[in-house]
Backbone as XML, in Angstrom:
<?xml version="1.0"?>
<chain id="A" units="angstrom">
  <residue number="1" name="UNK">
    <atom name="N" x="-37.928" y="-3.561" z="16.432"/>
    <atom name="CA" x="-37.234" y="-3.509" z="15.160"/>
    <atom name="C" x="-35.773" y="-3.893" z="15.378"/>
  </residue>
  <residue number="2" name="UNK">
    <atom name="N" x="-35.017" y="-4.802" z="14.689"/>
    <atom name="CA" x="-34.229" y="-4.948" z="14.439"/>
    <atom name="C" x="-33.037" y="-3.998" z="13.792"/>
  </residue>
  <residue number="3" name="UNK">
    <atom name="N" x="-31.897" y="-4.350" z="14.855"/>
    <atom name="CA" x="-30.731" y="-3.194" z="14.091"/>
    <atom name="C" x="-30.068" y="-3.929" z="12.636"/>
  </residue>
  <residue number="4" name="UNK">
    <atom name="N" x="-29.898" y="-3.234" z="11.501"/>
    <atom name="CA" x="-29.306" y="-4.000" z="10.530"/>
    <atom name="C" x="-28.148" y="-4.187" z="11.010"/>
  </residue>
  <residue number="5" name="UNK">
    <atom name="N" x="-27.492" y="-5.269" z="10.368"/>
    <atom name="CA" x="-25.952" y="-5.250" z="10.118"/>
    <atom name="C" x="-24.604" y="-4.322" z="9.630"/>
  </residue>
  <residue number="6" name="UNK">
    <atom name="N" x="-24.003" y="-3.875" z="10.604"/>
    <atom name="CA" x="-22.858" y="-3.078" z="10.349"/>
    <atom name="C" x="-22.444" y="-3.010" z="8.951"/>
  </residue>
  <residue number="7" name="UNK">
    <atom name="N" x="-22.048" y="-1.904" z="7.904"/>
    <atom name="CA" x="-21.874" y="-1.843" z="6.804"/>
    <atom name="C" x="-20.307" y="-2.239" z="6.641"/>
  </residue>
  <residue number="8" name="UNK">
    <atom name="N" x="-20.048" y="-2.930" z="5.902"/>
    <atom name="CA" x="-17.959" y="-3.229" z="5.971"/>
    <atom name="C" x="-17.353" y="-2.119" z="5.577"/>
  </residue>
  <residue number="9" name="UNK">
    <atom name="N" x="-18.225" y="-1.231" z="4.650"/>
    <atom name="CA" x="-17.640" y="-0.096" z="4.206"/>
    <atom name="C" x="-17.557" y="0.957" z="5.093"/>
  </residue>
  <residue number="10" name="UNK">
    <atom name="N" x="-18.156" y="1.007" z="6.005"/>
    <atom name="CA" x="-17.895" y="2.144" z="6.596"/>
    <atom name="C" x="-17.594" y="1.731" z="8.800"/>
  </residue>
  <residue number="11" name="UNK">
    <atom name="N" x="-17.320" y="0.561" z="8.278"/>
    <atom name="CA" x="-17.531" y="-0.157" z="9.700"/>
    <atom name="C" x="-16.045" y="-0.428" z="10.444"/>
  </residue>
  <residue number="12" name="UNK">
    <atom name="N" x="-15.235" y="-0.311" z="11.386"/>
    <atom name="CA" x="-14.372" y="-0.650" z="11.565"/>
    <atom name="C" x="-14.225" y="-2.073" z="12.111"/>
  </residue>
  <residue number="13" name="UNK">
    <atom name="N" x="-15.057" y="-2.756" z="12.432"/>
    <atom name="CA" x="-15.547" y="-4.333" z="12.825"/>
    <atom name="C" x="-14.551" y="-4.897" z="11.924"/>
  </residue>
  <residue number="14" name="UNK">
    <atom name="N" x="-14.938" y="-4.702" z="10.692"/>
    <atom name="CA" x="-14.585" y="-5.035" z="8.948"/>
    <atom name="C" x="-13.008" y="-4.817" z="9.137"/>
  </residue>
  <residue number="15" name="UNK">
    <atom name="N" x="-12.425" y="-3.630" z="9.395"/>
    <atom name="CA" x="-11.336" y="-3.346" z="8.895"/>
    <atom name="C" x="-10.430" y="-3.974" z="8.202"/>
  </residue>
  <residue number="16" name="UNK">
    <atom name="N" x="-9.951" y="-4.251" z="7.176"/>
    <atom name="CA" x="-8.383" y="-4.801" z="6.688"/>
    <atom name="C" x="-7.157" y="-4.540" z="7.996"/>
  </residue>
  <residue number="17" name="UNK">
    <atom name="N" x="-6.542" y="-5.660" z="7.936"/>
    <atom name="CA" x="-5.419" y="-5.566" z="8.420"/>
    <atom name="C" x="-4.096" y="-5.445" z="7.099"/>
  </residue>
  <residue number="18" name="UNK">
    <atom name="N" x="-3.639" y="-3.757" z="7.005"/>
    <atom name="CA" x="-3.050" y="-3.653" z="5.981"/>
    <atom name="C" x="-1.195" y="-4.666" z="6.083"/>
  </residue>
  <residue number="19" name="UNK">
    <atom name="N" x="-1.201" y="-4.906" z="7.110"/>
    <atom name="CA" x="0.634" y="-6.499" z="6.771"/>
    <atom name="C" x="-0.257" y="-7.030" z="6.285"/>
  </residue>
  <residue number="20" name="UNK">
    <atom name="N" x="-1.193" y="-7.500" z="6.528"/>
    <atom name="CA" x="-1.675" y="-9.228" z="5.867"/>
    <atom name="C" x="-1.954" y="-8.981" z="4.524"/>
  </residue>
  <residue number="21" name="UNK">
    <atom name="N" x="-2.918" y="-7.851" z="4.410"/>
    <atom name="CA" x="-3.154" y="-7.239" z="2.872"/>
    <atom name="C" x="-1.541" y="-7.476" z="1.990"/>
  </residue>
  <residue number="22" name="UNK">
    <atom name="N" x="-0.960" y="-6.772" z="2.666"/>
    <atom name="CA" x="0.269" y="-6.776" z="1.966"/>
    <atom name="C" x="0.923" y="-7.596" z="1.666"/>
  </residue>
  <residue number="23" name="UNK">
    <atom name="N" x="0.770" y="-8.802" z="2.453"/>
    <atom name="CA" x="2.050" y="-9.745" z="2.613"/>
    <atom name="C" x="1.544" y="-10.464" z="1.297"/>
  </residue>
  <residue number="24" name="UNK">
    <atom name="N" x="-0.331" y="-10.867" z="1.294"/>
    <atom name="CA" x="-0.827" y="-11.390" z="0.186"/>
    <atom name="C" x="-0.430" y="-10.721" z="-1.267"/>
  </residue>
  <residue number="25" name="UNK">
    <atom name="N" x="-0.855" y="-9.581" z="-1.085"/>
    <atom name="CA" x="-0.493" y="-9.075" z="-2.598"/>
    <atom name="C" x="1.008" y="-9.411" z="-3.263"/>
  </residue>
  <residue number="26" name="UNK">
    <atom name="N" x="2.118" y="-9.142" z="-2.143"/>
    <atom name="CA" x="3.623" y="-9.394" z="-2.374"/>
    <atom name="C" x="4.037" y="-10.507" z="-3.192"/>
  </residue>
  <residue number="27" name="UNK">
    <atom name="N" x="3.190" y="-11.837" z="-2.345"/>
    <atom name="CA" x="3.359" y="-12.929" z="-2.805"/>
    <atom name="C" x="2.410" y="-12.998" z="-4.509"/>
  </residue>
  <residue number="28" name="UNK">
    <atom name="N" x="1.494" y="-12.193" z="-4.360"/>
    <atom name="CA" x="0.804" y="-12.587" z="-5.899"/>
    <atom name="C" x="1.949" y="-11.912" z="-6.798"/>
  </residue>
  <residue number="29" name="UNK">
    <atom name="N" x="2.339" y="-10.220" z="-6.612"/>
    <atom name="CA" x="3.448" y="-9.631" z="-7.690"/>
    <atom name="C" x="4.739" y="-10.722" z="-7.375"/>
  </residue>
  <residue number="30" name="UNK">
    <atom name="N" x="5.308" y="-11.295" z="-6.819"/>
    <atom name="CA" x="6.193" y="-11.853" z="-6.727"/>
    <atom name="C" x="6.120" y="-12.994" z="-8.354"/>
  </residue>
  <residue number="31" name="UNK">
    <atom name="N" x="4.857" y="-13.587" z="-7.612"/>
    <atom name="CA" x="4.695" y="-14.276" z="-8.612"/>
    <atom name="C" x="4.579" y="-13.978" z="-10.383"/>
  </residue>
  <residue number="32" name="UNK">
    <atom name="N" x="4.279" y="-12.600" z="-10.021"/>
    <atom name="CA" x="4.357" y="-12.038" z="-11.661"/>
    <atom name="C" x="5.807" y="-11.202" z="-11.957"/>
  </residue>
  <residue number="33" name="UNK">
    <atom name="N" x="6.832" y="-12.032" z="-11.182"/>
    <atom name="CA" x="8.300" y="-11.285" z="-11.515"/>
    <atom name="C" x="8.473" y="-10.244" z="-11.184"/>
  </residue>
  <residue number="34" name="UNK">
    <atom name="N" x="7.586" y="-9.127" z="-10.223"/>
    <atom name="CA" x="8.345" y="-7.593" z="-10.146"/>
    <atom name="C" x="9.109" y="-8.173" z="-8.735"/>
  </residue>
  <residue number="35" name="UNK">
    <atom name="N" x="10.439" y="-7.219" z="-9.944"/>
    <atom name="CA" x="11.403" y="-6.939" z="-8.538"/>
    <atom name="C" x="11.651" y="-6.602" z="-7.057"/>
  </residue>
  <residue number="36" name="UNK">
    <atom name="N" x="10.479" y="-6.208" z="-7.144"/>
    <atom name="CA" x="10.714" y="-5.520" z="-5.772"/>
    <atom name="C" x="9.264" y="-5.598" z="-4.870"/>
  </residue>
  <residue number="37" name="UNK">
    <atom name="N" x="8.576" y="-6.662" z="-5.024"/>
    <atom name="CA" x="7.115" y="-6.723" z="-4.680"/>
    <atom name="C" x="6.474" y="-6.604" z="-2.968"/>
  </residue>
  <residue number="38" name="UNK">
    <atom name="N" x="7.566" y="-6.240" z="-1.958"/>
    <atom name="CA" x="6.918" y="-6.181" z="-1.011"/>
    <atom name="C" x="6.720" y="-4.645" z="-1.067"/>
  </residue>
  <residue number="39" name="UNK">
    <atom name="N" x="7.495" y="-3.455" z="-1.551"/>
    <atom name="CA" x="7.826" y="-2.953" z="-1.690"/>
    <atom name="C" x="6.574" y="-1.848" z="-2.651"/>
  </residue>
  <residue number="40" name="UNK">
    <atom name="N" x="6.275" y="-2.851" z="-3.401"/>
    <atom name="CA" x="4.853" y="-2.112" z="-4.137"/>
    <atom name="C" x="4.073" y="-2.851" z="-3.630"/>
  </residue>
  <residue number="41" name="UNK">
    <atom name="N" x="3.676" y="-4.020" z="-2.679"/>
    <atom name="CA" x="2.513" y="-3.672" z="-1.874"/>
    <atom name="C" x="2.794" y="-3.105" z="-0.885"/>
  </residue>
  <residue number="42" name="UNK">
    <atom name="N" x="3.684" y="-2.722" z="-0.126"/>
    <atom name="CA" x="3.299" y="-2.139" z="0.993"/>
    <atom name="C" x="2.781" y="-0.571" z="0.452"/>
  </residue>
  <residue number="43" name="UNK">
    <atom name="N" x="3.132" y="0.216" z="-0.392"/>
    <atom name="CA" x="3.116" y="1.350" z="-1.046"/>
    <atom name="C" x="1.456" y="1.471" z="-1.736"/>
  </residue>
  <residue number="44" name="UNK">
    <atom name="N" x="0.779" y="0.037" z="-2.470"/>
    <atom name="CA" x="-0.583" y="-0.142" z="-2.564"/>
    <atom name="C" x="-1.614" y="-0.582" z="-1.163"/>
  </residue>
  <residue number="45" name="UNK">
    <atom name="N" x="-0.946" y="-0.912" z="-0.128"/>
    <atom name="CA" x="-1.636" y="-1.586" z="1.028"/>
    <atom name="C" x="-1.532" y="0.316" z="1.578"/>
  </residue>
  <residue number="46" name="UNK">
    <atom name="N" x="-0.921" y="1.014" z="1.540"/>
    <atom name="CA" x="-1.373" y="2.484" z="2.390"/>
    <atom name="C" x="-1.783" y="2.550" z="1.948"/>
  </residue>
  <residue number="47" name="UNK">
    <atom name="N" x="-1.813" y="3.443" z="0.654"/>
    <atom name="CA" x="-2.678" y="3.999" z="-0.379"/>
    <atom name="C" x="-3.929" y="3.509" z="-0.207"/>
  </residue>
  <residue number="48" name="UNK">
    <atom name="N" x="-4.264" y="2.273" z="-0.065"/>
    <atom name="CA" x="-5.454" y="1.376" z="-0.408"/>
    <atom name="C" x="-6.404" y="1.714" z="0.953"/>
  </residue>
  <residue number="49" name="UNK">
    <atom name="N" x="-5.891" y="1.406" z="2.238"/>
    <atom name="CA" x="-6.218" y="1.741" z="3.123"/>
    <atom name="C" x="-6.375" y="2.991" z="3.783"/>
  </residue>
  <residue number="50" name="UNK">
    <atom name="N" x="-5.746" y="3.939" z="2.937"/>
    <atom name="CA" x="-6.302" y="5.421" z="3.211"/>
    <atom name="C" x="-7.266" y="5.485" z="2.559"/>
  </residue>
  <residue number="51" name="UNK">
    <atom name="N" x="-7.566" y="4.995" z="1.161"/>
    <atom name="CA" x="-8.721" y="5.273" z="0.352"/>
    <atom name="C" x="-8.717" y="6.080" z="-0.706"/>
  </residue>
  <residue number="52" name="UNK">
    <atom name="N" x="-7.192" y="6.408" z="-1.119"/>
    <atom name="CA" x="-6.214" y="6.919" z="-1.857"/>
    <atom name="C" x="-6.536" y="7.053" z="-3.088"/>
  </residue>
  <residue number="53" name="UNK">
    <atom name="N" x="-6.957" y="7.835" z="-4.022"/>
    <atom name="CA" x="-6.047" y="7.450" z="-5.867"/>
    <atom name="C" x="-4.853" y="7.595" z="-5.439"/>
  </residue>
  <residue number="54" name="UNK">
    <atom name="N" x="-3.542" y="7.642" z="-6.521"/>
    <atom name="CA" x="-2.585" y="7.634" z="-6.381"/>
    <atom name="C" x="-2.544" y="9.418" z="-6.328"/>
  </residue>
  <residue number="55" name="UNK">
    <atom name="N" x="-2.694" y="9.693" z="-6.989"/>
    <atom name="CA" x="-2.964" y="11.275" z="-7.075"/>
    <atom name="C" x="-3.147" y="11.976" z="-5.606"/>
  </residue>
  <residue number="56" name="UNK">
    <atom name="N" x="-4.093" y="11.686" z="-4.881"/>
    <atom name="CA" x="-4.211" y="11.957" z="-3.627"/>
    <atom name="C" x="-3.000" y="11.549" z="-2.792"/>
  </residue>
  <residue number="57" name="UNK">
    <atom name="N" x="-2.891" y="10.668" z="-2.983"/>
    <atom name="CA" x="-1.907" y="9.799" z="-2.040"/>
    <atom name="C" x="-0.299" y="10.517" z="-2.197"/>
  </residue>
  <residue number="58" name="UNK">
    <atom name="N" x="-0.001" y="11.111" z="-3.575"/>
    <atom name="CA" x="0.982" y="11.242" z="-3.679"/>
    <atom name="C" x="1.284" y="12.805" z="-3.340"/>
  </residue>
  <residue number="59" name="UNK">
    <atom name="N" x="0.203" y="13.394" z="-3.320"/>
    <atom name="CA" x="0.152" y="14.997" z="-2.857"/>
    <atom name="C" x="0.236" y="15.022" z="-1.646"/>
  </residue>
  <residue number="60" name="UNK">
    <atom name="N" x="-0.607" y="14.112" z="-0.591"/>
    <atom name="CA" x="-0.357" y="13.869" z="0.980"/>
    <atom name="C" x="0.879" y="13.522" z="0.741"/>
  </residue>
  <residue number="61" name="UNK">
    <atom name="N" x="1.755" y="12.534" z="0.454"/>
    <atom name="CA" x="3.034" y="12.221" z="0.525"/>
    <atom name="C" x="4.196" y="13.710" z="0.381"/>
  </residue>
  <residue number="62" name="UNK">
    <atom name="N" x="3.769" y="14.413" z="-0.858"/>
    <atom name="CA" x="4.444" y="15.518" z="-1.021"/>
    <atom name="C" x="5.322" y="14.950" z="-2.288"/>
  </residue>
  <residue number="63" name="UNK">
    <atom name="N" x="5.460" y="14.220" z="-2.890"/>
    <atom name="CA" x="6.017" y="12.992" z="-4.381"/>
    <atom name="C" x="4.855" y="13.249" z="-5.476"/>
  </residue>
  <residue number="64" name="UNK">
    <atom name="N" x="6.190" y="13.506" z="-6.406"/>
    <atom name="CA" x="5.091" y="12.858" z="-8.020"/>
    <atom name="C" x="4.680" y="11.879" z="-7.666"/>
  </residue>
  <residue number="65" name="UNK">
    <atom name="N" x="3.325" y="11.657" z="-8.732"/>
    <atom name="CA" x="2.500" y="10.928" z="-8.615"/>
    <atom name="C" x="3.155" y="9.533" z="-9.522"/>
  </residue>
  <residue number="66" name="UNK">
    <atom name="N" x="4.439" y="9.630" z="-10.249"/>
    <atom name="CA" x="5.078" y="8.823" z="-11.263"/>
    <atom name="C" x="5.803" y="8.259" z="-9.911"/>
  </residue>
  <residue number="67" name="UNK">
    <atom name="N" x="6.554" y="8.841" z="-9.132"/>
    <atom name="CA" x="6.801" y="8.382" z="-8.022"/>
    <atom name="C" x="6.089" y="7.227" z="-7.522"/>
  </residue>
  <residue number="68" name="UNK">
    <atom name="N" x="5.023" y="7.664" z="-6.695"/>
    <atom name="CA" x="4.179" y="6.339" z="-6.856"/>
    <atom name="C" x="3.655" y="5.284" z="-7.661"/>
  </residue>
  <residue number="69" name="UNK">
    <atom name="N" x="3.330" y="5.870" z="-8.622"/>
    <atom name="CA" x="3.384" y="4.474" z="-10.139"/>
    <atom name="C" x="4.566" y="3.596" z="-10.061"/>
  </residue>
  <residue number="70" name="UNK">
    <atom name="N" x="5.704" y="4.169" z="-9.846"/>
    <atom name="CA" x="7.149" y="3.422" z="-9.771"/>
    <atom name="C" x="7.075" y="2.332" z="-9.015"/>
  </residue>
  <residue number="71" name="UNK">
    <atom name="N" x="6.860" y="2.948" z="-7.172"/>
    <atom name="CA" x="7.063" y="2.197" z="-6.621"/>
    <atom name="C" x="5.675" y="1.281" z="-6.782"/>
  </residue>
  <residue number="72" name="UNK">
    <atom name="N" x="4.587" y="1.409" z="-7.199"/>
    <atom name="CA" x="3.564" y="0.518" z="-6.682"/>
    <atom name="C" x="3.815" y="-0.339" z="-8.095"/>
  </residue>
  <residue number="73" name="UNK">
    <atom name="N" x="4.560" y="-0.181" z="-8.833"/>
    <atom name="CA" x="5.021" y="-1.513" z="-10.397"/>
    <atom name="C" x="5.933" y="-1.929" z="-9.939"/>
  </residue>
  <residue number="74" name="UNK">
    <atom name="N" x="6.620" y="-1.613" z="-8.388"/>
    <atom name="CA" x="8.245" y="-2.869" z="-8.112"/>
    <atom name="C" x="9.154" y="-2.421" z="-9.145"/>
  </residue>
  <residue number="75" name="UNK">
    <atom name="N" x="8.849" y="-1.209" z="-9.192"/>
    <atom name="CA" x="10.435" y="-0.604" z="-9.593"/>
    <atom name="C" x="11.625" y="-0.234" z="-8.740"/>
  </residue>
  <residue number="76" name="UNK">
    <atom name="N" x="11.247" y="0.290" z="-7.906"/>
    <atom name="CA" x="12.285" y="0.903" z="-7.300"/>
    <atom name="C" x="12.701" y="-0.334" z="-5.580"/>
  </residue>
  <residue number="77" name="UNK">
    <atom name="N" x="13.697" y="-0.118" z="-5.096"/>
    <atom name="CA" x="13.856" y="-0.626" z="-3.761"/>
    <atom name="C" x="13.509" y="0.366" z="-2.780"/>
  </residue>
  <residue number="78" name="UNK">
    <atom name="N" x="13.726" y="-0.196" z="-1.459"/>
    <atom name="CA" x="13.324" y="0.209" z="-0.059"/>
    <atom name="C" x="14.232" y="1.920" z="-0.500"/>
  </residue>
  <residue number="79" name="UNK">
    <atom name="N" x="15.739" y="1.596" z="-0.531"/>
    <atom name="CA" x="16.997" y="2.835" z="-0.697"/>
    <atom name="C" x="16.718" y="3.600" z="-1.824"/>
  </residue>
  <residue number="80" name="UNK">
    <atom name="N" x="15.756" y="3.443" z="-3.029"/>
    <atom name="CA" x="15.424" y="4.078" z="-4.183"/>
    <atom name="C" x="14.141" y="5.140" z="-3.931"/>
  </residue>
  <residue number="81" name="UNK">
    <atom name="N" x="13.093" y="5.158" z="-2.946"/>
    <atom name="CA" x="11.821" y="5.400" z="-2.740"/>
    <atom name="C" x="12.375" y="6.731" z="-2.090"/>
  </residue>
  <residue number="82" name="UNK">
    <atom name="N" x="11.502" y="7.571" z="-2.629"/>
    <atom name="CA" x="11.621" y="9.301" z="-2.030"/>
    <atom name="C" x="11.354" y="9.347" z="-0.634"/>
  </residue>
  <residue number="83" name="UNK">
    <atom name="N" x="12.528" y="10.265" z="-0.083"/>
    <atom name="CA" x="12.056" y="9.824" z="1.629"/>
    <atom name="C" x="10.691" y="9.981" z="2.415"/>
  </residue>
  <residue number="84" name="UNK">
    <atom name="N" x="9.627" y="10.520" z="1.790"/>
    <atom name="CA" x="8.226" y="10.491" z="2.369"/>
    <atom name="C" x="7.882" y="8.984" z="1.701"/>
  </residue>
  <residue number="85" name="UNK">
    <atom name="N" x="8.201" y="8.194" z="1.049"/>
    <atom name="CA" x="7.684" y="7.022" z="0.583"/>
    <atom name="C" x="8.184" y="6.382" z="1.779"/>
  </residue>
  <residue number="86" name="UNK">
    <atom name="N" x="9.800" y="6.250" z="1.940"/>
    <atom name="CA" x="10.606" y="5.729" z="2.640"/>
    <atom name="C" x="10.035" y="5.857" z="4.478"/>
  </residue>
  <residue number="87" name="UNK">
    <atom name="N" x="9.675" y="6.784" z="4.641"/>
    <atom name="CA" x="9.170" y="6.603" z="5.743"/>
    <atom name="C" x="8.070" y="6.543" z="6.125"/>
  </residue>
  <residue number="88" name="UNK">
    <atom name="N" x="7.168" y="6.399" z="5.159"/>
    <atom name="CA" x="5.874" y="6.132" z="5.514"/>
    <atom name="C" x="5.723" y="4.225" z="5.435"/>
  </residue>
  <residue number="89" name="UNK">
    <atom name="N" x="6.597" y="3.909" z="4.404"/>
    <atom name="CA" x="6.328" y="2.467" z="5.182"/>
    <atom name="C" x="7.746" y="1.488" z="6.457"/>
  </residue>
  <residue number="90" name="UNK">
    <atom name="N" x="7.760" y="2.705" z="6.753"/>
    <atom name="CA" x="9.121" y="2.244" z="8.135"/>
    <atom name="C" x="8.439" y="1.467" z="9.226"/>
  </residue>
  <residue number="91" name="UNK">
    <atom name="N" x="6.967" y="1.184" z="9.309"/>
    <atom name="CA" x="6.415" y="0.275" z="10.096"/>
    <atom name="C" x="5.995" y="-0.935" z="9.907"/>
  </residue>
  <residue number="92" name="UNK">
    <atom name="N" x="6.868" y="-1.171" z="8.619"/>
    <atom name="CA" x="6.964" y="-2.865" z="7.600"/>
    <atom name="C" x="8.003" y="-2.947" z="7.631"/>
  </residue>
  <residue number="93" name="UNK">
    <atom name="N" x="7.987" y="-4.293" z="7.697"/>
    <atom name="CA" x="9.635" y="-5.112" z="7.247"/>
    <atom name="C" x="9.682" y="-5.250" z="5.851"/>
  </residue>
  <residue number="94" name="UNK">
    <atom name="N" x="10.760" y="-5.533" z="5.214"/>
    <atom name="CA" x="11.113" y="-5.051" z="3.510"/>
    <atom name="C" x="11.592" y="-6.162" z="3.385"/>
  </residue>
  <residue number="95" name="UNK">
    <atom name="N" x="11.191" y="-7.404" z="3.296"/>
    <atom name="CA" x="11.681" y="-8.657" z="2.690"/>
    <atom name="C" x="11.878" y="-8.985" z="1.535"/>
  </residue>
  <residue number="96" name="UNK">
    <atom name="N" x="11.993" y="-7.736" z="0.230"/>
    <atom name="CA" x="12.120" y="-7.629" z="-1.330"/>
    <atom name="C" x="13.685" y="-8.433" z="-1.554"/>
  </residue>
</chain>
């Protein structure tokens, strides 16, 4: 019998690489004018890759959850983001 094929969902083979995730999305919000678009993907590329609602994500963070709405619409900058935002993406570069 044959082994099936590794599931992507639950497979790390699969994994996303969350910069590249990010860098793509940046460039799509860029393109739709938010200000600050590396900035709300890098903030949707964790979230996304933890497996996050925002709700979850923002209680692990220890931040309103408007907090996160903010930053993941390219509202706010790198110096605007609550310092658990702020340092959770300190392992990206901020090219906003």
């Amino acid at each position: 019998m044959t082994k099936p094929p590794p599931d992507p969902a639950v497979s790390t083979a699969f994994a996303a690489d969350p910069v590249r995730m990010r860098d793509r999305y940046a460039e799509r919000l860029r393109g739709e004018g938010l200000e600050h678009p590396v900035v709300a993907a890098t903030i949707a590329a964790l979230r996304g890759t933890a497996g996050e609602t925002t709700e979850e994500f923002a209680e692990r963070m220890g931040v309103p959850p408007a907090a996160v709405l903010a930053a993941e619409a390219g509202l706010l900058a790198v110096e605007e983001l609550p310092d658990p935002l702020r340092f959770a993406i300190r392992g990206f570069d901020h090219r906003a």
